[in-house]
C-alpha positions in Angstrom: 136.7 106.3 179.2 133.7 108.1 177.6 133.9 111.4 178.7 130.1 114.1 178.3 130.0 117.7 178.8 127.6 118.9 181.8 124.5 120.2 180.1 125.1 124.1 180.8 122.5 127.0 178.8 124.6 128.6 176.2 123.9 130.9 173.8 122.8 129.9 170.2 125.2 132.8 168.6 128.5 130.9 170.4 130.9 130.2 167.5 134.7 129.4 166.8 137.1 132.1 168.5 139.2 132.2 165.0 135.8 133.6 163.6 134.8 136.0 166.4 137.7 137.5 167.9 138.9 140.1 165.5 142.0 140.9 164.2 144.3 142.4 166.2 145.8 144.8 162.9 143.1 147.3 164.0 142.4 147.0 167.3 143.0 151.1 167.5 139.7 150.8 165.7 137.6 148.7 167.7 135.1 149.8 170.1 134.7 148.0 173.5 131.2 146.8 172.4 132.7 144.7 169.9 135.4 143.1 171.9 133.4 142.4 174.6 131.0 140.5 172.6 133.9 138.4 171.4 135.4 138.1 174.4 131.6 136.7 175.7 131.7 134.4 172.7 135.0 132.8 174.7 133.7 132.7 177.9 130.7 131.4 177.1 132.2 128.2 175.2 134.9 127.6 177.7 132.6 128.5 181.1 133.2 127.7 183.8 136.8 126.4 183.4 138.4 127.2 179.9 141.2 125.1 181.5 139.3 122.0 182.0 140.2 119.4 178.8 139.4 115.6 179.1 142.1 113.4 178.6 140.0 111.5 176.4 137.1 112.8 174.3 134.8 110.3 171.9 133.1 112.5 169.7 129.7 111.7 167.9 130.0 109.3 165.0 130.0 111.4 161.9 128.0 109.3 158.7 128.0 110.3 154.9 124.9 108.3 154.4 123.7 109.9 151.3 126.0 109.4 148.1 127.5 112.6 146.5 128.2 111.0 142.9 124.9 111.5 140.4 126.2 110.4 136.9 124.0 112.6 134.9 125.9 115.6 136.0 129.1 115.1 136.5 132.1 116.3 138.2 129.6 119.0 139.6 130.4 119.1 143.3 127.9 119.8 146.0 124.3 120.1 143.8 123.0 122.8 147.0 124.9 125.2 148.8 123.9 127.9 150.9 125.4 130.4 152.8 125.6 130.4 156.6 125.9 133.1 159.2 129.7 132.8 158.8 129.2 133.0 154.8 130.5 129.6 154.5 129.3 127.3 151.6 127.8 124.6 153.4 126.0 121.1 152.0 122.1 121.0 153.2 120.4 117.7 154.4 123.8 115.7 153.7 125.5 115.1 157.0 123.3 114.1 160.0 123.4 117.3 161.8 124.3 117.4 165.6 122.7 119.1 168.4 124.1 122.1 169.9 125.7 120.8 172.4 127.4 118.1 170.4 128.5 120.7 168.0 129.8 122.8 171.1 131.8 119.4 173.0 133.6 119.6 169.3 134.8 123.1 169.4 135.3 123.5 173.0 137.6 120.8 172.1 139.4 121.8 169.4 143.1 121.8 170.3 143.5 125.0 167.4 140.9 126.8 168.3 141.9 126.7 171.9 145.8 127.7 171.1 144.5 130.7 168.8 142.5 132.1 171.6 145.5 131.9 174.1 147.6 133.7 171.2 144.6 136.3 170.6 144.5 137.1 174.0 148.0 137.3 175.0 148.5 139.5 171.5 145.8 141.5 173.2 147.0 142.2 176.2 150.5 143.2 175.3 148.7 145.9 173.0 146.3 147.3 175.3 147.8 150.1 176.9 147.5 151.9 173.4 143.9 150.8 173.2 142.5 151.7 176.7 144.7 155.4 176.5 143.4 156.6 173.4 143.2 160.2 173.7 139.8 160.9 171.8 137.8 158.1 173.5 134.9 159.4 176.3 135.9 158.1 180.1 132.8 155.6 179.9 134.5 153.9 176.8 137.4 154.0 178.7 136.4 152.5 181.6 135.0 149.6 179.5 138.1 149.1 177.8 139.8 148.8 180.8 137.4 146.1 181.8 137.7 144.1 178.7 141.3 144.0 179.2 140.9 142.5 182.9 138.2 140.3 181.4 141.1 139.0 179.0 143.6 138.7 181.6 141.2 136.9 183.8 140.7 134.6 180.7 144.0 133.9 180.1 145.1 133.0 183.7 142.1 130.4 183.7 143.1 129.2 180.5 147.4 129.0 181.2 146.7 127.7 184.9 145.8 124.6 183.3 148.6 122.0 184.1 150.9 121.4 181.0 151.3 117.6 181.3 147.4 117.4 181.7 147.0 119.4 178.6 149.5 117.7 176.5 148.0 113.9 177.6 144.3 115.1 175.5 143.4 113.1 172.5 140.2 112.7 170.7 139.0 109.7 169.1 136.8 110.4 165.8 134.4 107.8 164.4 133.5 108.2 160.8 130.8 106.0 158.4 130.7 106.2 154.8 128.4 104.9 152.4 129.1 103.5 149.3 126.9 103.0 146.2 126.5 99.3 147.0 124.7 100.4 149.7 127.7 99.2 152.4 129.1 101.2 155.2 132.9 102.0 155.4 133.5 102.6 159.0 136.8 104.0 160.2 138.0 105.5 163.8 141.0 107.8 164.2 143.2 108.9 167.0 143.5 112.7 166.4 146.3 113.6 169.1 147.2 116.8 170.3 149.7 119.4 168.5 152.6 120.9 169.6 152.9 124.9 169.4 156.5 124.6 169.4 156.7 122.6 166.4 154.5 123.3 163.2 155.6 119.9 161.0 153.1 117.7 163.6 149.9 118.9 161.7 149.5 115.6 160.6 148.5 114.7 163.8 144.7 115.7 163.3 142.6 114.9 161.2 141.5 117.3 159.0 138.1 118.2 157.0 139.7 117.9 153.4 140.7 114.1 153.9 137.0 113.4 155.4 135.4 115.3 152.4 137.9 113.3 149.8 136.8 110.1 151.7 133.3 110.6 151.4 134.0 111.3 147.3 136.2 108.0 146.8 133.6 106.0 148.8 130.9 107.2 146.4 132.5 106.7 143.6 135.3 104.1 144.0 136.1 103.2 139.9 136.4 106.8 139.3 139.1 107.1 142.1 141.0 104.2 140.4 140.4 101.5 143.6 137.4 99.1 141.9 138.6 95.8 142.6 141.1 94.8 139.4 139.5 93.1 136.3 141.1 89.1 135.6 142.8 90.4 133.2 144.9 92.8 135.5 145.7 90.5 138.0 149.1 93.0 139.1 148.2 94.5 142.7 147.2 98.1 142.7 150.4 100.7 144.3 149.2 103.3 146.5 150.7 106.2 147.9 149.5 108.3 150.2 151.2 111.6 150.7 150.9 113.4 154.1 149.4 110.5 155.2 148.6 112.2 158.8 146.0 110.1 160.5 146.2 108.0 157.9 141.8 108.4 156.6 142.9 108.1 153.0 145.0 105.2 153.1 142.7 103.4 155.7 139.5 103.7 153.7 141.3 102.6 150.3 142.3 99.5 152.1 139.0 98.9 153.5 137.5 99.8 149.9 139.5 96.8 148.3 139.8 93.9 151.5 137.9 92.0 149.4 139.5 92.3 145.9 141.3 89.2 144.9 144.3 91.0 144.3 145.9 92.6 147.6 146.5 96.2 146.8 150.0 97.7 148.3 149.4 100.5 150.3 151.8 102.8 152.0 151.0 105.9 154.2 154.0 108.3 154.3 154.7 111.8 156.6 157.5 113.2 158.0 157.1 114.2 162.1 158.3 111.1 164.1 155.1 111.5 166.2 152.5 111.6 163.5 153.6 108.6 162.2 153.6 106.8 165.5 150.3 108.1 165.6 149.6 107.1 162.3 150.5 103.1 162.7 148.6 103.5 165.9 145.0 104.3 163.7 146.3 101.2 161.4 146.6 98.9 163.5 143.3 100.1 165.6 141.2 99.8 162.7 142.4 96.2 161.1 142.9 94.8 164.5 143.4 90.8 162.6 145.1 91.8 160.2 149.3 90.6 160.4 150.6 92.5 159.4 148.2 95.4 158.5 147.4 96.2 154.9 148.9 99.6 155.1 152.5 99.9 155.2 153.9 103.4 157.2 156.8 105.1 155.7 158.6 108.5 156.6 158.8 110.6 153.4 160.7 114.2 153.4 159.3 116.1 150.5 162.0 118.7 149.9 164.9 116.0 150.7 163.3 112.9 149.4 165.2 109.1 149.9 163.5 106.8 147.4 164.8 104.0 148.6 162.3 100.4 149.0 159.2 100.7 148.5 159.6 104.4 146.9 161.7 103.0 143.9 158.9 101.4 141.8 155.8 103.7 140.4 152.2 104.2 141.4 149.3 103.8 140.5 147.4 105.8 142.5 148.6 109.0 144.7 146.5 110.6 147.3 146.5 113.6 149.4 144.3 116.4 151.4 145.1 119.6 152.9 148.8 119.2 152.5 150.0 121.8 151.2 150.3 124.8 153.9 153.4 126.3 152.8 154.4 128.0 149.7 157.4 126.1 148.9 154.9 122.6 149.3 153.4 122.4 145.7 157.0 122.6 144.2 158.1 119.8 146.6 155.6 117.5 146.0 155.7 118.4 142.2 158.9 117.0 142.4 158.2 113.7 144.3 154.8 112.9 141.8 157.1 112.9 138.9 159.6 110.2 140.3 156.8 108.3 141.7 153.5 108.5 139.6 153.4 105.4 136.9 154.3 107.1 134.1 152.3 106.1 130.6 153.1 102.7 128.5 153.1 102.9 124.9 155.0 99.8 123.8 154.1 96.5 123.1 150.9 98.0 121.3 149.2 98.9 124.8 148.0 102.5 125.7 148.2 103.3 129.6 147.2 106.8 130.4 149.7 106.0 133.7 148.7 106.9 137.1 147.1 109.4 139.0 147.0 111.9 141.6 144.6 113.2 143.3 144.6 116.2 145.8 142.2 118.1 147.9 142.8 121.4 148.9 141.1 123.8 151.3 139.9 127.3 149.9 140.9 129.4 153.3 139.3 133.2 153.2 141.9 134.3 155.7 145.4 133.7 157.6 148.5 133.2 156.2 147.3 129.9 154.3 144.9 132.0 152.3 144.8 131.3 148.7 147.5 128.7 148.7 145.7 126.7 146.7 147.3 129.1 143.7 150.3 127.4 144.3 149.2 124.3 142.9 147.1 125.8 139.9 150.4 127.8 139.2 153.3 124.4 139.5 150.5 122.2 137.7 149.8 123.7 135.0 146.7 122.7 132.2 149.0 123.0 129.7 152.6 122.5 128.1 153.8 120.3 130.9 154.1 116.5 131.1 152.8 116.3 134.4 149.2 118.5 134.2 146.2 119.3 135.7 143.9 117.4 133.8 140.5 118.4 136.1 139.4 120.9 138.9 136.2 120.6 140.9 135.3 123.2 143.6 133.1 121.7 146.7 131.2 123.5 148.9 132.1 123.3 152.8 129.8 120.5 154.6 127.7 121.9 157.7 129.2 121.1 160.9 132.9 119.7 159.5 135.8 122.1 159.1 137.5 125.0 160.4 136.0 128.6 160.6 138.2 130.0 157.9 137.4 127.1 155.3 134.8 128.3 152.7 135.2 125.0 150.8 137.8 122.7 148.7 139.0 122.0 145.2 139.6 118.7 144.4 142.3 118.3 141.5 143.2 115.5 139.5 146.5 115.7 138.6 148.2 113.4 135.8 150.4 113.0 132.7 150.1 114.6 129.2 147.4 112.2 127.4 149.4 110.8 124.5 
């Protein structure tokens, strides 16, 4: 059921709560005049009902119309950033912009931004007593203190009355179009379900703006991502790996990138919670409907405890992944899986293979506890004196209307053997 937002009047400053409610660390410091604002910035994107959530939400069909590669300067990244009000990098005149209230039916339904703002606010509330009795504060501040906390309260009952079954049945359905240099459009939809906030392994089961911004790349530019169709005289099918599959955009557009090559490519999508991959074959199957069976093949992978039994006991060729590494420990696991399953290099028989590759985007976050991970892959992938390196780093700036507040951009790395 296609599901649209009443038309209400909001105000052109409304933005993502995890970029206007402040941090909680100095909330001894904070004036009422700044809270409230924030606070306004919440009631005026959930108004009238914060509670109120679809069950199903189509959101606007996002296109990459305009092709990012330009071989006379490459590897640059994004040729024109700018800096918004949220001093974000973001890519001008490159994604079809949407109108307010498009961009506002996004955010209002954004199942992270809605659990951070229940956090913030219950946070808040169980710290205001120390806020509202400051002792050097005038009684007017006071008093408003005081009614920003009953604001919050009021907030947080509209938000919690909500029932839980109704909250935990809403599911968006994301339509995305890609062009490639041929001039064809890759067209994929995707299930994003909603998260649990008892159980922080189900990531996977949204879809986030690093695998859109490495599927816009790879449709650009599909030779340099290894997935051309194969010359006659490789006639062995293409391995690919996906890791953190998720939604499964990676795997999906690669095997929409080669349905025509002559020589079926083997493609399997691997994660680890039991409902992301449900979710997972669900966006296969949705999106090569006549295909039997589908040309992705799902797989649960455990990256610290790894079983590489069939299909993980032969090599890759190719090994994707985006925004999966959110833990420090990550970049070590999945160190340790790329060396057992990236095609290592071929020197006999008078042949030279460089070997496989893998590619990873990463999202440069300026805050929370994932800020800066991407150090832990600069620091397990070293450029040099390692068999497994980083051979290349590219920085990209943030596209306008894609992403979460605290992404500023990504780095895209590619990832391989020692070059003999």
């Amino acid at each position: 059921m296609m599901y649209s937002t009443p038309k209400q009047s909001f105000s052109t400053s409304v933005c993502a709560p995890s970029a206007s409610l402040p941090s909680l660390l100095k909330l001894h410091l904070l004036p009422s005049s700044q809270l409230c604002e924030s606070l306004s910035n919440v009631r005026q994107l959930y108004a009238p009902q914060p509670s109120a959530l679809p069950s199903k939400l189509f959101l606007p069909t996002r296109k990459h119309r305009q092709l990012i590669h330009d071989a006379s300067v490459p590897d640059s990244g994004y040729a024109s950033a700018e800096e918004d009000d949220c001093e974000c990098e973001e890519e001008q005149g490159h994604v079809a912009s949407s109108g307010d209230d498009d961009r506002l039916d996004i955010l209002r339904a954004d199942p992270l931004e809605r659990a951070f703002v229940i956090k913030w606010l219950t946070s808040f509330i169980a710290r205001s007593d120390a806020w509202v009795s400051t002792d050097d504060i005038e009684e007017k501040e006071a008093d408003r203190r005081t009614d920003a906390v009953e604001t919050a309260t009021k907030l947080l009952s509209a938000f919690l009355s909500n029932d839980q079954d109704e909250q935990e049945d809403c599911s968006i359905t994301r339509s995305f179009e890609f062009a490639t240099q041929g001039g064809a459009v890759v067209r994929v939809e995707l299930n994003d379900a909603p998260l649990s906030n008892e159980d922080h392994t189900c990531v996977g089961l949204q879809s986030w703006a690093s695998s859109v911004v490495l599927s816009e790349r790879i449709c650009a530019d599909p030779a340099r991502f290894s997935l051309s169709s194969p010359t006659k005289a490789d006639r062995s099918p293409l391995r690919i790996l996906e890791l953190g599959a998720g939604t499964g955009l990676l795997s999906i557009v690669a095997a929409k990138l080669l349905s025509s090559s002559s020589v079926s490519p083997s493609i399997f999508a691997t994660d680890y919670h039991p409902d992301v991959l449900l979710n997972l074959r669900a966006n296969i199957l949705n999106n090569f409907p006549s295909f039997v069976p589908p040309p992705i093949s799902v797989h649960r992978l455990d990256w610290e405890c790894p079983d590489y039994l069939a299909p993980l006991d032969q090599p890759f060729d190719l090994i994707l992944g985006a925004d999966i590494i959110y833990h420090l420990d990550h970049a070590r696991w999945i160190k340790s899986c790329v060396e057992r399953l990236l095609l290592r290099p071929n020197t006999s028989n008078n042949s030279l293979s460089a070997g496989g590759v893998f590619w990873l985007m990463i999202a440069l976050r300026i805050g929370g506890r994932h800020e800066g991970m991407f150090h832990t892959v600069e620091d397990i992938f070293p450029d040099a004196h390692s068999p497994l390196m980083l051979l290349e780093k590219v920085e990209l700036g943030k596209l306008k209307g894609l992403g979460r507040a605290d992404e500023r951009g990504y780095l895209l790395f590619r990832i391989g053997w020692v070059p003999c």
